[in-house]
Short mmCIF file of the C-alpha atoms (twelve columns), coordinates in Angstrom:
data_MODEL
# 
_entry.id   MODEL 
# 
loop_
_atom_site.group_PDB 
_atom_site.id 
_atom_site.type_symbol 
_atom_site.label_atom_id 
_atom_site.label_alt_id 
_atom_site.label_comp_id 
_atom_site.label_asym_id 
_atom_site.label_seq_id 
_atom_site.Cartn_x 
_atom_site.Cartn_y 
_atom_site.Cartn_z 
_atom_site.pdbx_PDB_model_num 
ATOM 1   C CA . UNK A 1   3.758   59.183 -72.697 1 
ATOM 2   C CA . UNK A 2   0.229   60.517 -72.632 1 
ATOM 3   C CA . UNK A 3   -1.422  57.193 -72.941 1 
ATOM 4   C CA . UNK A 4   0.899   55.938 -69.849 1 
ATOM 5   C CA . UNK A 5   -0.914  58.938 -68.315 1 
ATOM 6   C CA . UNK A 6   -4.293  57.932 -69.312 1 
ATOM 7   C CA . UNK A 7   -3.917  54.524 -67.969 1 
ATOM 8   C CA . UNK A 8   -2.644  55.630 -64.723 1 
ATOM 9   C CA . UNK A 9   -5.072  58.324 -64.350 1 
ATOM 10  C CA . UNK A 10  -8.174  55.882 -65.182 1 
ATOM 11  C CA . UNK A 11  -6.594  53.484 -62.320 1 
ATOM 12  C CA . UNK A 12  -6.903  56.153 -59.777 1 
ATOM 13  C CA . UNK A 13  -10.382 56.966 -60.809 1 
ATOM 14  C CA . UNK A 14  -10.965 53.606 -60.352 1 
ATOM 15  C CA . UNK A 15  -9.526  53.167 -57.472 1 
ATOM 16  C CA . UNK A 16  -10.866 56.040 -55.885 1 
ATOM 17  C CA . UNK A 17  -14.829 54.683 -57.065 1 
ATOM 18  C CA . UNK A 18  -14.459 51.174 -55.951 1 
ATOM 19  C CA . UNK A 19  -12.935 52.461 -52.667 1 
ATOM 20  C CA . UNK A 20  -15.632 54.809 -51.582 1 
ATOM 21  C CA . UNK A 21  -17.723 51.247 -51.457 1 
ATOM 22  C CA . UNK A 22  -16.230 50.559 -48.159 1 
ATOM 23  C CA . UNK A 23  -14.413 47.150 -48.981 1 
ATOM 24  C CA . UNK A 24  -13.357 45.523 -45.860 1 
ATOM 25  C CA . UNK A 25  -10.976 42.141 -45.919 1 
ATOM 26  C CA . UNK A 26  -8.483  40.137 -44.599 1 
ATOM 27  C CA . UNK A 27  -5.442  39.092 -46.964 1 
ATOM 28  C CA . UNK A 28  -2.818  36.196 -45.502 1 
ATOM 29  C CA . UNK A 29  0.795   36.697 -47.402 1 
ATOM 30  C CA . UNK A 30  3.585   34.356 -46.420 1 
ATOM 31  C CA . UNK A 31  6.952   35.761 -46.407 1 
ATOM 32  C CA . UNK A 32  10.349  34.196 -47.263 1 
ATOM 33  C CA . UNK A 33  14.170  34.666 -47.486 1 
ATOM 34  C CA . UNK A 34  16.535  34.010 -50.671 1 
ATOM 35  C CA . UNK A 35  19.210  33.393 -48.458 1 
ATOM 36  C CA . UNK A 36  21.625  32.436 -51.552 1 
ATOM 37  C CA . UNK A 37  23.033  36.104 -51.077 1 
ATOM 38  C CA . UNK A 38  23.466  35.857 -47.703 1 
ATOM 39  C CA . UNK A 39  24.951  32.361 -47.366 1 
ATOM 40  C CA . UNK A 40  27.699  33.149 -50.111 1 
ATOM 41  C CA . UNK A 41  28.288  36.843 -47.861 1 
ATOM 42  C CA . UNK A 42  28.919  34.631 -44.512 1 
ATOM 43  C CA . UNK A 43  31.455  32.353 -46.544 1 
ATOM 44  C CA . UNK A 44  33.340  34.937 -47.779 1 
ATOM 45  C CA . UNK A 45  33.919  37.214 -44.611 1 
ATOM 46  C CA . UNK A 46  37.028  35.736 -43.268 1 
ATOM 47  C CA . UNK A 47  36.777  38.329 -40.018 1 
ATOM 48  C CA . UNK A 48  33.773  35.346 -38.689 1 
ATOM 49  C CA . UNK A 49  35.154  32.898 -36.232 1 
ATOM 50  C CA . UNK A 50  34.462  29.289 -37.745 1 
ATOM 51  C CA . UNK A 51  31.957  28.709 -34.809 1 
ATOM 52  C CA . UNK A 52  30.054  31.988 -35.497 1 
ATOM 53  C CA . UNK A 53  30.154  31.517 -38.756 1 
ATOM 54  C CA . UNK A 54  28.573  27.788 -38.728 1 
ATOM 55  C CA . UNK A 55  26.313  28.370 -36.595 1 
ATOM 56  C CA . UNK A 56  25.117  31.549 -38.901 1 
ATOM 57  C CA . UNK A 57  25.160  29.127 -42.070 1 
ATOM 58  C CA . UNK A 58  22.600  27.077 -40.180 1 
ATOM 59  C CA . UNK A 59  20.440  29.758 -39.491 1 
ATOM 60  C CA . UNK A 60  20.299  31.163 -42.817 1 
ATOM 61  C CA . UNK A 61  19.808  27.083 -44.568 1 
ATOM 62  C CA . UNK A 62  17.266  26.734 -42.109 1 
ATOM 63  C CA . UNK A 63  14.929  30.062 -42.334 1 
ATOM 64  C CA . UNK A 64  11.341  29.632 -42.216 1 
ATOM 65  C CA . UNK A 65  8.593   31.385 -43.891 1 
ATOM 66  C CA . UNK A 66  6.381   33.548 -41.631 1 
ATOM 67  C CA . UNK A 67  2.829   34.249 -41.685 1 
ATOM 68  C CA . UNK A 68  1.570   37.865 -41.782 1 
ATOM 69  C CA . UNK A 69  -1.725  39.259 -42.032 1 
ATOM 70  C CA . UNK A 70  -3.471  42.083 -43.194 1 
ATOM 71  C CA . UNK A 71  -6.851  43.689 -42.104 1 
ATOM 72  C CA . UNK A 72  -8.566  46.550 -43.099 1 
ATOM 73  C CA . UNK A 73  -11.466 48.323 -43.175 1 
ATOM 74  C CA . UNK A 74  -13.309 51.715 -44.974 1 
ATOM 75  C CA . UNK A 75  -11.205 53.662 -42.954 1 
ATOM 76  C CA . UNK A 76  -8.149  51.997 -41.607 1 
ATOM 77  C CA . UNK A 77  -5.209  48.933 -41.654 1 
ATOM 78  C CA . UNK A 78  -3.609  46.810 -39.882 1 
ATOM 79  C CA . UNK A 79  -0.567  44.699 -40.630 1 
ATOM 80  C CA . UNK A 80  0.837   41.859 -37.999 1 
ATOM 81  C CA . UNK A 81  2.230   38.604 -38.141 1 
ATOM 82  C CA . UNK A 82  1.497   35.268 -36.807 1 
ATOM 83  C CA . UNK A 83  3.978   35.672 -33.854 1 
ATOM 84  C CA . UNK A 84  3.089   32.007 -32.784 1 
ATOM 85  C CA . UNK A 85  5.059   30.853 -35.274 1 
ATOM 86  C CA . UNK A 86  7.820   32.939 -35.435 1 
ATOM 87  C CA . UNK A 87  9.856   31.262 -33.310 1 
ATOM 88  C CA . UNK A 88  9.936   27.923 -33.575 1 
ATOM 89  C CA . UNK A 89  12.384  24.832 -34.235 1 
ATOM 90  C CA . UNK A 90  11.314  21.405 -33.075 1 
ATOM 91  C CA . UNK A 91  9.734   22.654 -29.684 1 
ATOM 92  C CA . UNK A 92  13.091  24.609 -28.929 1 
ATOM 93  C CA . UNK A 93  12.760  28.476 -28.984 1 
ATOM 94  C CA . UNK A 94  15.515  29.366 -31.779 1 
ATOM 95  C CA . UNK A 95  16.281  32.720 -34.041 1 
ATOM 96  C CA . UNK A 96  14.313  32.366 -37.519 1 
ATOM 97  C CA . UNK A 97  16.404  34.536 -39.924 1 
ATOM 98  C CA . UNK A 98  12.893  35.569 -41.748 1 
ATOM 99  C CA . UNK A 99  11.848  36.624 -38.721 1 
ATOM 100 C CA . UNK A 100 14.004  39.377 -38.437 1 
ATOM 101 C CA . UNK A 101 14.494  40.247 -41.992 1 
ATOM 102 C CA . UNK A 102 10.681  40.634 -42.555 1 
ATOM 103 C CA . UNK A 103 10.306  42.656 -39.294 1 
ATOM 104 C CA . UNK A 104 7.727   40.060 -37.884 1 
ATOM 105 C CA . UNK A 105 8.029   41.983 -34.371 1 
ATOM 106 C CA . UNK A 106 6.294   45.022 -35.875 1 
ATOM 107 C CA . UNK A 107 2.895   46.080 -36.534 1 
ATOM 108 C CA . UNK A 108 1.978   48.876 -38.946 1 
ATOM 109 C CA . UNK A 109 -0.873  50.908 -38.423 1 
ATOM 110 C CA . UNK A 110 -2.752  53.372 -41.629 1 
ATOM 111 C CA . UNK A 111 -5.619  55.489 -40.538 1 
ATOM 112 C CA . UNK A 112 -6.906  57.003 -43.866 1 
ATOM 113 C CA . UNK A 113 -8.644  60.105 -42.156 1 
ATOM 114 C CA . UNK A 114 -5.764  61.114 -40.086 1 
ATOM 115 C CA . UNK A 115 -3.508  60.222 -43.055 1 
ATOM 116 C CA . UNK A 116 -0.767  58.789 -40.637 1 
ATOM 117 C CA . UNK A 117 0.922   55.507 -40.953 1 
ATOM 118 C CA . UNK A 118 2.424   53.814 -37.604 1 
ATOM 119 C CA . UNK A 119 4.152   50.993 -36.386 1 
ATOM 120 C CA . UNK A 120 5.064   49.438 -32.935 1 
ATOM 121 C CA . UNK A 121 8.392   47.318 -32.652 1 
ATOM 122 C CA . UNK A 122 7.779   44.496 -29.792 1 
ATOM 123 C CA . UNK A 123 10.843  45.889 -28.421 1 
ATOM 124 C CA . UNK A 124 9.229   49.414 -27.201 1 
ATOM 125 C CA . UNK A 125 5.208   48.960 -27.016 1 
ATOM 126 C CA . UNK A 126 5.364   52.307 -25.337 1 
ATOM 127 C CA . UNK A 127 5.956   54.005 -28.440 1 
ATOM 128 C CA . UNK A 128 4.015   54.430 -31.916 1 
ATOM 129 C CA . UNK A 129 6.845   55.492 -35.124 1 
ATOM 130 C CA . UNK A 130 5.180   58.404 -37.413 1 
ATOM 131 C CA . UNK A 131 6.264   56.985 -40.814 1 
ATOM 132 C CA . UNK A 132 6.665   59.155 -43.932 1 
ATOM 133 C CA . UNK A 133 4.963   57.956 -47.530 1 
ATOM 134 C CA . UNK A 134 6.836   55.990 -49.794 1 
ATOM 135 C CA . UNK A 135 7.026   58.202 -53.367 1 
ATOM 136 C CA . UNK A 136 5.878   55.465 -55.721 1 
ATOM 137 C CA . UNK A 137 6.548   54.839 -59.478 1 
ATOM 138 C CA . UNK A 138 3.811   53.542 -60.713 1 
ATOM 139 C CA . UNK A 139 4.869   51.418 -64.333 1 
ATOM 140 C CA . UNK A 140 2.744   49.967 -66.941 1 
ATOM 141 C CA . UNK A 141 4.641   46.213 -66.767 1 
ATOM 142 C CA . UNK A 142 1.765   43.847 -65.389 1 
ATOM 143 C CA . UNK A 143 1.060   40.183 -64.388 1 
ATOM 144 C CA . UNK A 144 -1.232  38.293 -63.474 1 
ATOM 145 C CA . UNK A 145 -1.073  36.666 -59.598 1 
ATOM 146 C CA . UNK A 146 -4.259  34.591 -59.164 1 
ATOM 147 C CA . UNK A 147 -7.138  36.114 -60.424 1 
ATOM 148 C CA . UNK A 148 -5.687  39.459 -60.572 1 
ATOM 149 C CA . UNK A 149 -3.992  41.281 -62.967 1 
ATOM 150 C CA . UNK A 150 -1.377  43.564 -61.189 1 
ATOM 151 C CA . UNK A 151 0.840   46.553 -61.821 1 
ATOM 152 C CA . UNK A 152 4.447   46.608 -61.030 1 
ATOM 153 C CA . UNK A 153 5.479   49.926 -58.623 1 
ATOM 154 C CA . UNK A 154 8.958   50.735 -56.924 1 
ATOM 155 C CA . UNK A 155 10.285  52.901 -54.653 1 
ATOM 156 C CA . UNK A 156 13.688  53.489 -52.784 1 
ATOM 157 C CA . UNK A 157 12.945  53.559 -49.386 1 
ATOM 158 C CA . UNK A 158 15.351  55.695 -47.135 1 
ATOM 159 C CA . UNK A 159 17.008  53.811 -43.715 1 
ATOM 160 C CA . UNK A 160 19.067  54.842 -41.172 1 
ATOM 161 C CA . UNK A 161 21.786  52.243 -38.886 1 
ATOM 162 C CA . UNK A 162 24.596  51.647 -37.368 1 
ATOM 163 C CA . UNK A 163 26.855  52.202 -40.701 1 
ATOM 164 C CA . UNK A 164 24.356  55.178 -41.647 1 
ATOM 165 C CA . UNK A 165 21.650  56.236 -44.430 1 
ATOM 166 C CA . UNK A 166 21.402  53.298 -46.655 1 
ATOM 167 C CA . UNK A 167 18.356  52.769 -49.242 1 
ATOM 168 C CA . UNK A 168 16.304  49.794 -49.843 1 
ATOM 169 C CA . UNK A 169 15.137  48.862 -53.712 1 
ATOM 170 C CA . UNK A 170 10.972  47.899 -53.238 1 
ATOM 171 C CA . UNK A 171 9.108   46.107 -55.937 1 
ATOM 172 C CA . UNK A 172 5.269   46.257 -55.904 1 
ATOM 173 C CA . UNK A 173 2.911   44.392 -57.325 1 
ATOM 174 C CA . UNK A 174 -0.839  46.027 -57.028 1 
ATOM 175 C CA . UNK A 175 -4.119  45.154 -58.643 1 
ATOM 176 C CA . UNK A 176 -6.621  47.991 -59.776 1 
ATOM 177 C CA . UNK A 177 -9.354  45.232 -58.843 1 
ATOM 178 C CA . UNK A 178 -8.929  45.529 -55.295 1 
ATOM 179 C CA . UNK A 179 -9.114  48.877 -54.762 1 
ATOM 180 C CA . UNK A 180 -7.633  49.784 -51.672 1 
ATOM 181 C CA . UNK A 181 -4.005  51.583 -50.745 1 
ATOM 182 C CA . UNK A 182 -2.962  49.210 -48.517 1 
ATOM 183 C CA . UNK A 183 -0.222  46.189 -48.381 1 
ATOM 184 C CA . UNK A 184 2.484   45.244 -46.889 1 
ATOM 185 C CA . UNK A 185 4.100   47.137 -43.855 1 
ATOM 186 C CA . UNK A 186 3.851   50.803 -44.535 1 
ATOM 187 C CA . UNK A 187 4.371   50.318 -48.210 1 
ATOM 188 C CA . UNK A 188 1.296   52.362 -48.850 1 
ATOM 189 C CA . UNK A 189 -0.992  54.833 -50.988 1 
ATOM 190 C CA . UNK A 190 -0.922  52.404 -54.538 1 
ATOM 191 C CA . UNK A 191 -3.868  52.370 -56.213 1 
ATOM 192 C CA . UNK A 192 -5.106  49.161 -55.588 1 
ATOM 193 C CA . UNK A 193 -4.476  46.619 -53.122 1 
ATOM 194 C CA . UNK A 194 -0.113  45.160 -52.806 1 
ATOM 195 C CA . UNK A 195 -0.290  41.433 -53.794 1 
ATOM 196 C CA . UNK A 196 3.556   40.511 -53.718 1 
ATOM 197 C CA . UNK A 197 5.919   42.586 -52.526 1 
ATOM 198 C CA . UNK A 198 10.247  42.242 -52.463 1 
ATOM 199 C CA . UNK A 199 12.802  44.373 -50.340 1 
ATOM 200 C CA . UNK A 200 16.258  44.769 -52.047 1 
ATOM 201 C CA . UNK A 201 14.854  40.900 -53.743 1 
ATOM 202 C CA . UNK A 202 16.310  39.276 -50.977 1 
ATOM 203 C CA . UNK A 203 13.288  39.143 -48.733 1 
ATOM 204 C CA . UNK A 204 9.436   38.619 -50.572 1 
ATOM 205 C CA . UNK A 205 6.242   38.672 -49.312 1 
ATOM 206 C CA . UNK A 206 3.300   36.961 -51.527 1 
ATOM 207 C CA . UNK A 207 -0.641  37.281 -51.081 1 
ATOM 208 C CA . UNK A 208 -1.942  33.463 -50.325 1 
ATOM 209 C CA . UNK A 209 -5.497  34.269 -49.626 1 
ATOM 210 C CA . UNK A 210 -7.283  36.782 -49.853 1 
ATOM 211 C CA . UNK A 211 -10.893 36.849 -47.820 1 
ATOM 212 C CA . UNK A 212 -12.945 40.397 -48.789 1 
ATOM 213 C CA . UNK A 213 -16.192 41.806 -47.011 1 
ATOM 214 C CA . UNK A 214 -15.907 38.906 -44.999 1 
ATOM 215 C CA . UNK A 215 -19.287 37.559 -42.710 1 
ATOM 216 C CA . UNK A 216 -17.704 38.838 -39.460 1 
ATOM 217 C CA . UNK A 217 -17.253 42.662 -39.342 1 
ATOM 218 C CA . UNK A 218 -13.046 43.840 -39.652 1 
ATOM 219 C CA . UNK A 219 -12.667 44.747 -36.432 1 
ATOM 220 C CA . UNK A 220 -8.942  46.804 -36.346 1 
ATOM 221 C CA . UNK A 221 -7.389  47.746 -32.309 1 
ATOM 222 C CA . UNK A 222 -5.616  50.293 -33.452 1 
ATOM 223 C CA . UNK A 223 -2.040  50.312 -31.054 1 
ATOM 224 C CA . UNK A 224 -1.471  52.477 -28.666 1 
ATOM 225 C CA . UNK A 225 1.594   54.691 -26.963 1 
ATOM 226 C CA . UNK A 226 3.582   57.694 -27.677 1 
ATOM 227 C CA . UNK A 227 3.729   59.006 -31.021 1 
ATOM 228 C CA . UNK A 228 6.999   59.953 -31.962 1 
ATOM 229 C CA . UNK A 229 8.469   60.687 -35.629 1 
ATOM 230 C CA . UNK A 230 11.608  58.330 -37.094 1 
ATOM 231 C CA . UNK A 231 14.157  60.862 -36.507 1 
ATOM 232 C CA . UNK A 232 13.297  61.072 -32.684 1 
ATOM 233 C CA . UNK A 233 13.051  57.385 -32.517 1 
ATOM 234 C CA . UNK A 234 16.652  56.892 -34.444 1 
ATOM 235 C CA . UNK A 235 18.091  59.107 -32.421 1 
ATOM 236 C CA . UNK A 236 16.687  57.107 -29.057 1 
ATOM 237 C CA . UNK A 237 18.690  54.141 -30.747 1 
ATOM 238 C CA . UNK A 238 21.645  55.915 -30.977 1 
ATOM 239 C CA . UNK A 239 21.757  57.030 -27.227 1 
ATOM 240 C CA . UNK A 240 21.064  53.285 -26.421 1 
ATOM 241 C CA . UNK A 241 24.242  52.379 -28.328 1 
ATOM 242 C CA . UNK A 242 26.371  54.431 -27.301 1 
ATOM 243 C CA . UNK A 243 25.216  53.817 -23.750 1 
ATOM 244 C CA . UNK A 244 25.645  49.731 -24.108 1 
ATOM 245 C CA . UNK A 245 29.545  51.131 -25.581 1 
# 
């Protein structure tokens, strides 16, 4: 136990020395869908109409990974995706199934001086969602992606729909030798930069290059609208339900 706390305490002071360096990058991860779960779920629910349910196999066979994109800077993040090609099949505008599991219509926003973590849905631009840290558990189980040798972390992050407060398993992987606390979506505050990330291991994001203190300054716009916390932008959800009912 106290050399688990050694290690993990020398990360952080490493983390925290490389950092004050003012590292700035861009990282490119790819995201993608195990839709074996999923599949076997839709041919099992025997409430589906045939049609629905074909048509929903054929969205799930055909998902597409998605491009995302992280910049950051000494002081802040940004996290988008490559919305160009979110929505695409054959020159026909159709649903991508990764799209929507991997929350491609959001942007996350970290500003490490005012400590607050943000993201914009498409959906309402007028609004900016305060999100709460993750509480991490860091482990001492590593491998090596790329260069990099990375740590495994995991959380249980808290969600609220329709069918009420469910919680999602996350699996980190960070490496020490990039030392920033930023990754993917608001999955934050790691010491050292997220290199692959999974959400309940159904949908995985994966670092595919990584570009630091490159030529052209990081230049972050940093969204704007309304700040509002979770709870305040749940409930606006709810009142939009119940209003379509």
């Amino acid at each position: 136990m106290r050399f688990k706390i050694i290690v993990i305490v020398l990360a952080l002071f490493v983390f925290k020395l490389s950092f004050s360096q003012g590292i700035e990058g861009k990282i490119t991860y790819l995201a993608s869908l195990d839709n074996s779960k999923l599949i076997e779920k839709i041919h099992k629910d025997t409430k589906l109409q045939e049609n629905i349910k074909k048509e929903l196999l054929s969205d799930a066979l055909n998902a597409k990974d998605v491009q995302f994109f992280l910049l950051f800077n000494k002081d802040e993040s940004l996290f988008y995706s490559d919305s160009e090609h979110n929505m695409e099949n054959e020159g026909e505008k159709k649903s991508n199934l990764t799209t929507i599991f991997s929350g491609a219509r959001t942007i996350y926003y970290h500003n490490l001086k005012t400590k607050k973590m943000l993201s914009q849905n498409s959906g309402f631009d007028e609004l900016l969602i305060d999100l709460e840290p993750e509480v991490w558990k860091l482990t001492l189980e590593t491998k090596e992606i790329g260069l990099y040798n990375c740590y495994k972390a995991t959380t249980l992050q808290k969600v609220e729909g329709r069918n009420g407060i469910m919680y999602r398993s996350i699996t980190a992987w960070y490496t020490p030798q990039i030392s920033v606390p930023f990754g993917v979506q608001n999955f934050r505050g790691l010491p050292g930069l997220t290199l692959e990330l999974s959400i309940d291991g159904k949908t995985f994001f994966k670092v595919i290059k990584i570009e630091l203190s490159p030529k052209e300054k990081i230049v972050i716009n940093n969204p704007k609208g309304k700040i509002i916390s979770s709870v305040e932008f749940n409930n606006k959800l709810k009142e939009m339900t119940l209003l379509r009912n």
